[in-house]
Every structure is written in C-alpha cells, then in structure tokens.
MIFIFI-70109 format. One record per residue: residue in three letters; x, z, y of N, C-alpha, C in turn. Coordinates in Angstrom, 1 decimal, m for minus. Each point is the difference from the previous one (the first is absolute). Layout:
<sites>
<ALA <X Z Y> <X Z Y> <X Z Y>>
...
</sites>
This chain:
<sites>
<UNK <m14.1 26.4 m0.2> <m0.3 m1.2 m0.7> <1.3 m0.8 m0.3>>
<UNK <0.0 m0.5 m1.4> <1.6 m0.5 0.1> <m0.6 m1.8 m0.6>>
<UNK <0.8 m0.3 0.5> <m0.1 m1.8 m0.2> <1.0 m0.6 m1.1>>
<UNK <m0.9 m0.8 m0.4> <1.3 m1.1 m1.5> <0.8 m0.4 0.8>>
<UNK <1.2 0.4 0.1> <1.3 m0.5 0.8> <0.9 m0.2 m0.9>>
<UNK <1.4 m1.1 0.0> <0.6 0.3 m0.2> <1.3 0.6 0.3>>
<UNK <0.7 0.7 m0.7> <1.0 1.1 0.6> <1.3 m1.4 m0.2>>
<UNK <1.0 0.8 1.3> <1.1 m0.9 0.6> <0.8 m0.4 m1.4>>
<UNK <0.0 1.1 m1.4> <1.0 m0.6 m0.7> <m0.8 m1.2 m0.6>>
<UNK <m1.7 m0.1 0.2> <m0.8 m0.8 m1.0> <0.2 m1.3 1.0>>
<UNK <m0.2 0.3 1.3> <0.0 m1.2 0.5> <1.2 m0.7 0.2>>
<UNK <1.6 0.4 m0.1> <1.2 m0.4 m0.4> <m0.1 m0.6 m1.5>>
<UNK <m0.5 0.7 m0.8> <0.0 m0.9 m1.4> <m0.3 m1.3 m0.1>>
<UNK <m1.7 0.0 0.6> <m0.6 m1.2 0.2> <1.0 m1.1 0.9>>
<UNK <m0.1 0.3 1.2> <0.8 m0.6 0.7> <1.3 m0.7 m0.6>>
<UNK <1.1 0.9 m0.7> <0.9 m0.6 m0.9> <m0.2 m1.4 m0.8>>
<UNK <m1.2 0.0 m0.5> <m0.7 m1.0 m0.8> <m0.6 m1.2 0.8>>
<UNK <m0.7 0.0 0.6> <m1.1 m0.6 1.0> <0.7 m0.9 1.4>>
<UNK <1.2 0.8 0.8> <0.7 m0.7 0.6> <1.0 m1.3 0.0>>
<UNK <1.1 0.4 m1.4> <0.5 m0.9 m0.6> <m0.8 m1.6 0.0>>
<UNK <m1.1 0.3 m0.2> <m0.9 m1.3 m0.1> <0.0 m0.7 0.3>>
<UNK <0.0 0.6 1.6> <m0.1 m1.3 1.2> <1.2 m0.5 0.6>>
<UNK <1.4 0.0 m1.2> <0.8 m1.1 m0.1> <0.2 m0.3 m0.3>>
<UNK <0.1 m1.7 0.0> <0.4 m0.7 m1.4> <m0.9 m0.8 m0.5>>
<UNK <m1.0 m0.3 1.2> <m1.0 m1.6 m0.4> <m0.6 0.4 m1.3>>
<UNK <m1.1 0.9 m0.2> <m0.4 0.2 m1.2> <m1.9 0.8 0.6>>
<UNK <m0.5 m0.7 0.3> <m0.8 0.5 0.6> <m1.3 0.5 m1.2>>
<UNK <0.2 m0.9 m1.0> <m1.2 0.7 m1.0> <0.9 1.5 m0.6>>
<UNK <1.1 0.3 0.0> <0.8 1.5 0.0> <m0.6 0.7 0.8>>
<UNK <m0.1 m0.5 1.4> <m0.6 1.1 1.0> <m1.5 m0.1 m0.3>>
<UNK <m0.7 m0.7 0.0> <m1.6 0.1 m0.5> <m0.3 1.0 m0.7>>
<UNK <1.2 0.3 m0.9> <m0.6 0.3 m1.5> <m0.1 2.2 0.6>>
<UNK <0.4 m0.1 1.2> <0.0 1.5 0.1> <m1.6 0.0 0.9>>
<UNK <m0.7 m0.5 m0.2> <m1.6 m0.3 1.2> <m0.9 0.0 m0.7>>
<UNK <m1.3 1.0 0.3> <m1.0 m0.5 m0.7> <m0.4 m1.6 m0.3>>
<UNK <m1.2 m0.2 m0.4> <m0.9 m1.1 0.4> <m0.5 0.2 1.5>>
<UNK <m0.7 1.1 0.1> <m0.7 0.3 1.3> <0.6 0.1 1.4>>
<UNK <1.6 m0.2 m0.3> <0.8 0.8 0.8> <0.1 m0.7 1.5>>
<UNK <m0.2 1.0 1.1> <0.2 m0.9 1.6> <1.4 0.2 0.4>>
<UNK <0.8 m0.4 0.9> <0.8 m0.2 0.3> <0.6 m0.8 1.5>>
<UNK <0.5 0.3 0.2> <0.5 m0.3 1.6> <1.0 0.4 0.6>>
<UNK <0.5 m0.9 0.9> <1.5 0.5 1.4> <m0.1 m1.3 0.7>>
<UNK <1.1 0.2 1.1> <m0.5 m0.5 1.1> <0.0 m1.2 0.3>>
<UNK <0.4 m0.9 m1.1> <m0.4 m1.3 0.1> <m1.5 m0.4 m0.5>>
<UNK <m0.4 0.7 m1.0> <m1.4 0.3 m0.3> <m0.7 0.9 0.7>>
<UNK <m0.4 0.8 0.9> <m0.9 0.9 0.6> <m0.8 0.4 m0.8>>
<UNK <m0.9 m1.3 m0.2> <m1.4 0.6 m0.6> <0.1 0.4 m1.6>>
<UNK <0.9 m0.6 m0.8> <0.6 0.0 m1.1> <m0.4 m1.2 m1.1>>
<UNK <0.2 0.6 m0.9> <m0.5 m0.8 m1.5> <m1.2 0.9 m0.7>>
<UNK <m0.6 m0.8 m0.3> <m0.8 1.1 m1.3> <m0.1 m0.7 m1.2>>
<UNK <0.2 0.6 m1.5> <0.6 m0.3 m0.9> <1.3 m0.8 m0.6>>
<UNK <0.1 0.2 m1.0> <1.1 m0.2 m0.9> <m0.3 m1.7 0.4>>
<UNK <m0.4 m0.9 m0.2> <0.0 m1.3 m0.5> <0.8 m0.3 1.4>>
<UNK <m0.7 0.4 1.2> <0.3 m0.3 2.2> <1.4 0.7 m0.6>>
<UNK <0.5 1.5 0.0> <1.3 0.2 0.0> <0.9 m1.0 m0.5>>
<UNK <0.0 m0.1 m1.4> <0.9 m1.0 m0.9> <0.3 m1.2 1.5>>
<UNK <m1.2 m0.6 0.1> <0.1 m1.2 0.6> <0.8 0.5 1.6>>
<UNK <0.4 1.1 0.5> <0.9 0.1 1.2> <1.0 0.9 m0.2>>
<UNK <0.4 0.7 m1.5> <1.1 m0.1 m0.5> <1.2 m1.5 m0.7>>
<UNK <m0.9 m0.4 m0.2> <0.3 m1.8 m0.2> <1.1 m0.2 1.1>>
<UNK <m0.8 m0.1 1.3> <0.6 m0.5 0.9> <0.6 0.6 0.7>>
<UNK <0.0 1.8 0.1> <1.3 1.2 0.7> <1.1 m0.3 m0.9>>
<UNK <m0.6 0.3 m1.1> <1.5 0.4 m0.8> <1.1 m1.7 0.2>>
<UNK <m0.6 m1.4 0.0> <0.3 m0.7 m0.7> <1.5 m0.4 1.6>>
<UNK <m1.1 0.3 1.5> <1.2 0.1 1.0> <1.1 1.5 m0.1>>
<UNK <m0.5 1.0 m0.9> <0.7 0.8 0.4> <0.9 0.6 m1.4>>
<UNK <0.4 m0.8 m1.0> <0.5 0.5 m1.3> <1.1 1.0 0.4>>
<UNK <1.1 0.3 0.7> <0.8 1.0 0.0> <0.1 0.7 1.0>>
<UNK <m1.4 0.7 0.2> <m0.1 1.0 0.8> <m0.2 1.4 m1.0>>
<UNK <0.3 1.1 0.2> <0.1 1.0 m0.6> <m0.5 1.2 1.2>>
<UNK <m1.2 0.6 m0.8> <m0.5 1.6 0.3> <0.1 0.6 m0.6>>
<UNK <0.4 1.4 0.7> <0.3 1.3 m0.5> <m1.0 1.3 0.5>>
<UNK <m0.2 0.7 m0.7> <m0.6 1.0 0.6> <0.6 1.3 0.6>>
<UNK <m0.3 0.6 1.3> <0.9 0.7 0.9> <m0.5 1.1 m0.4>>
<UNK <m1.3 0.2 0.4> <m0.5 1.5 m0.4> <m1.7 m0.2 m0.6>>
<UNK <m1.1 1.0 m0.2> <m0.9 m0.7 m0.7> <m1.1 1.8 0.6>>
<UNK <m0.9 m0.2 0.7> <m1.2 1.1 0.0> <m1.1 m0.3 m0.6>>
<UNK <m0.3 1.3 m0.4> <m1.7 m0.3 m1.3> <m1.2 m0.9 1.1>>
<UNK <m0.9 m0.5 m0.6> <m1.2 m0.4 0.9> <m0.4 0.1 m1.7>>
<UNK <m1.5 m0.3 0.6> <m1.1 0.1 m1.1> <0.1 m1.1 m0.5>>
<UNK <m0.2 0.3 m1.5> <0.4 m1.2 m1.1> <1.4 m0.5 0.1>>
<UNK <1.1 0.3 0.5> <0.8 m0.4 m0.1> <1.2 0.5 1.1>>
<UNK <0.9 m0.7 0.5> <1.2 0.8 0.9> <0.3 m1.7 2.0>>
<UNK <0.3 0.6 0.5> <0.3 m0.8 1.4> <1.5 m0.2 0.2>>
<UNK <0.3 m1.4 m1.0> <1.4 m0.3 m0.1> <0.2 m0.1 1.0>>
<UNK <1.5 0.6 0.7> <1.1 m0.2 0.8> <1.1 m1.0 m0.9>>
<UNK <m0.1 m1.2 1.0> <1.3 m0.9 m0.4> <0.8 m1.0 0.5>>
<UNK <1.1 m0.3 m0.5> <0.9 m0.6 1.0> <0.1 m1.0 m1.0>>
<UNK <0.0 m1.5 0.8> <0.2 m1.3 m0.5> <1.4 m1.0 0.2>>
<UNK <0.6 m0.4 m0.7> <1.0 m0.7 0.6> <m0.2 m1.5 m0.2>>
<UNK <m0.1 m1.0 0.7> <m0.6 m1.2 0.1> <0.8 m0.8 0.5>>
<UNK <0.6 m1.3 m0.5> <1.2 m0.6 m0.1> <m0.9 m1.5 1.2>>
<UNK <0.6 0.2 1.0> <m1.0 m0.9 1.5> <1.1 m1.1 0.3>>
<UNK <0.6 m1.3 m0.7> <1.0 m0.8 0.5> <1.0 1.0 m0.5>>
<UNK <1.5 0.1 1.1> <0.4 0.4 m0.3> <0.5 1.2 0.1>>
<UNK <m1.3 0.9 0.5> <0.0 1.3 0.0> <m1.0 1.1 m0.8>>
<UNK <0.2 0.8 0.2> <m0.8 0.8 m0.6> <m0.8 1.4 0.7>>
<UNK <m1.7 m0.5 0.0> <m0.7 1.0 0.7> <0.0 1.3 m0.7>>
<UNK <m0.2 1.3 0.4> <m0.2 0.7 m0.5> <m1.3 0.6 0.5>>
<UNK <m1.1 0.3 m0.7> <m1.4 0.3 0.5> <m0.6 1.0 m0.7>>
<UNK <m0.3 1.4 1.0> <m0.5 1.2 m0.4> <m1.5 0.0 0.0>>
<UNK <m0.5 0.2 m0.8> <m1.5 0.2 0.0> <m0.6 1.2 m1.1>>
<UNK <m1.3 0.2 m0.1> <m0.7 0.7 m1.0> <m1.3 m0.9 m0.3>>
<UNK <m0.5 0.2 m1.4> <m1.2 m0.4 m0.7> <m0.7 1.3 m0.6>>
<UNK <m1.3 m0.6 0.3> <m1.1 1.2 m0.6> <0.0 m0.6 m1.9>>
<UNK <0.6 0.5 m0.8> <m0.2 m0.4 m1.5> <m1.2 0.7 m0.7>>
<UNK <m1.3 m0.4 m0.1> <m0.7 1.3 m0.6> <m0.4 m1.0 m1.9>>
<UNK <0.1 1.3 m0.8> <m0.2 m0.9 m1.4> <m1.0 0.7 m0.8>>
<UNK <0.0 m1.0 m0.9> <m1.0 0.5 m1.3> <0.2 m0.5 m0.8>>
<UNK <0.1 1.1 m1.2> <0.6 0.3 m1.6> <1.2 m1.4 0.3>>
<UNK <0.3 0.5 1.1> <1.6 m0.3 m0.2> <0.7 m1.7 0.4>>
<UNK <m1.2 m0.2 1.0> <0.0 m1.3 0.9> <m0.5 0.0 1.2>>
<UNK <0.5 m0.9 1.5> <m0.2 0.1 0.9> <m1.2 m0.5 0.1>>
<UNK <m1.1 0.7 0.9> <m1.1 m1.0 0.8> <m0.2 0.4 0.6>>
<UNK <0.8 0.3 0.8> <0.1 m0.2 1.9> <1.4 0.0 0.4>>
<UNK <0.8 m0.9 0.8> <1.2 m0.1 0.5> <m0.2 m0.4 1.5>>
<UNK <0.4 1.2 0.9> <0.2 m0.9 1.3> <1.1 0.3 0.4>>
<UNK <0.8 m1.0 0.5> <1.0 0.0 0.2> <0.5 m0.1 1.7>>
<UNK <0.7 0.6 0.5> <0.4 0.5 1.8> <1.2 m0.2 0.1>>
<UNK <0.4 m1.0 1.0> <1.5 m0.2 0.5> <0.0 m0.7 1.4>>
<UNK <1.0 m0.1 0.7> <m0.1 m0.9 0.7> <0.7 m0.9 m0.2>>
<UNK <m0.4 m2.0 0.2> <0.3 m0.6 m1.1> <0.7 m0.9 1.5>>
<UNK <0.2 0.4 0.8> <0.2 m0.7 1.4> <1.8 m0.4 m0.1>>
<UNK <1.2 0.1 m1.0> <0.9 0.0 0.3> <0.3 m0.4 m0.9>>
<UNK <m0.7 m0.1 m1.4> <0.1 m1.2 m1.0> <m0.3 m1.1 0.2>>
<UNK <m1.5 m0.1 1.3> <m0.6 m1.2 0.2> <1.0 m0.8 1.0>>
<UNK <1.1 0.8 0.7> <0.5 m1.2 0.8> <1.3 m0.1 m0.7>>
<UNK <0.1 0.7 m1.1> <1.3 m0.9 m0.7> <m0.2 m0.8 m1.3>>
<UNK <m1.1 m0.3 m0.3> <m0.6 m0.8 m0.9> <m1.4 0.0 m0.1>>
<UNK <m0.5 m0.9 m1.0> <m1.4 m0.4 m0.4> <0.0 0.5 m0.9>>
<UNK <0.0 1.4 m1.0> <0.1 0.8 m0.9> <m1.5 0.6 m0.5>>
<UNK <m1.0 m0.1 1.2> <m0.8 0.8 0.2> <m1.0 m1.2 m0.3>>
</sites>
C-alpha cells in the first residue's frame, strides 16, 4: 500500500517557502499557507486551534512577540498527506539566543496545511523570556 507523502526534496521545497513566514511580524503571510479547516497546535497550545479565523488570531500574537526568530528545516520524512518536519529555530530571548530543536506533523491539501502539530521542548525559552 503506498500513501500520498511527500518526498524529502517536496517537503524541502515547501518548507523553503512556508518557514520564511514565521519571521517578520506578518502573520496573515503565514495564514495564507492553512486551510480554512486547518487544526493546529504546540506546546503552548496543547489542544490547538481549529480554523483559519482561531489561527490568524494566535499568529497575531506569536509572531507579534516573536518577529526575528528564524526556522529552518534540518531534515523532512514522508507521513500521509504530507512530510514530519525536523527543525531548528533560532530565537533572539534578551540578550541571548535560544536555540530549539523540534519536529511538526505538516499534513496538506492541494497544496495547504490542515493539520500542524508542532513538538519541542519549550522549557529553556520559557526561563529566558515570555516569548511563548
């Protein structure tokens, strides 16, 4: 049986596009890669968001503490409907800088996310700032 995945160079493509996003205080930029339907979640949300209108409104307020943080993607394995980003974040905390490894389940359709859950542990940004 083989599953709609995407392959590492497809999910590097995407990624190239989609990450950029989430720097630079532009949060209807990052919306615009999400369904309407789309859920979403990490660990300051658990349970997550569901739809586009809830996301916008808690990209509003991530992006707006966190304009010059920058993700990159490390490596990328297929999952159904999409790939399980590996990635490394650099997040500017005072006057240092966290670095925070995690992965997200990205799964999409016709070429937008609806489903993002996002895994890290957020315990070492949380005691060098309110970022989160």
């Amino acid at each position: 049986m083989q599953i709609d995945a995407y392959s590492s160079q497809e999910a590097k493509a995407f990624a190239e596009k989609w990450l950029p996003a989430w720097t630079g205080n532009n949060p209807e930029l990052l919306a615009s890669f999400y369904t309407e339907d789309s859920f979403y979640s990490d660990p300051v949300i658990p349970r997550g968001v569901q739809g586009k209108k809830a996301l916008l409104e808690y990209f509003r307020k991530l992006l707006a503490k966190n304009p010059h943080w920058v993700w990159t993607q490390t490596s990328a394995t297929p999952l159904q409907d999409g790939f399980v980003n590996f990635w490394k974040a650099e997040i500017p905390a005072g006057d240092t800088k966290v670095i925070c490894h995690g992965i997200c389940l990205v799964q999409l359709r016709q070429g937008l996310i609806y489903r993002n859950q996002v895994f890290f542990d957020p315990s070492e940004l949380q005691k060098r700032s309110t970022h989160l």
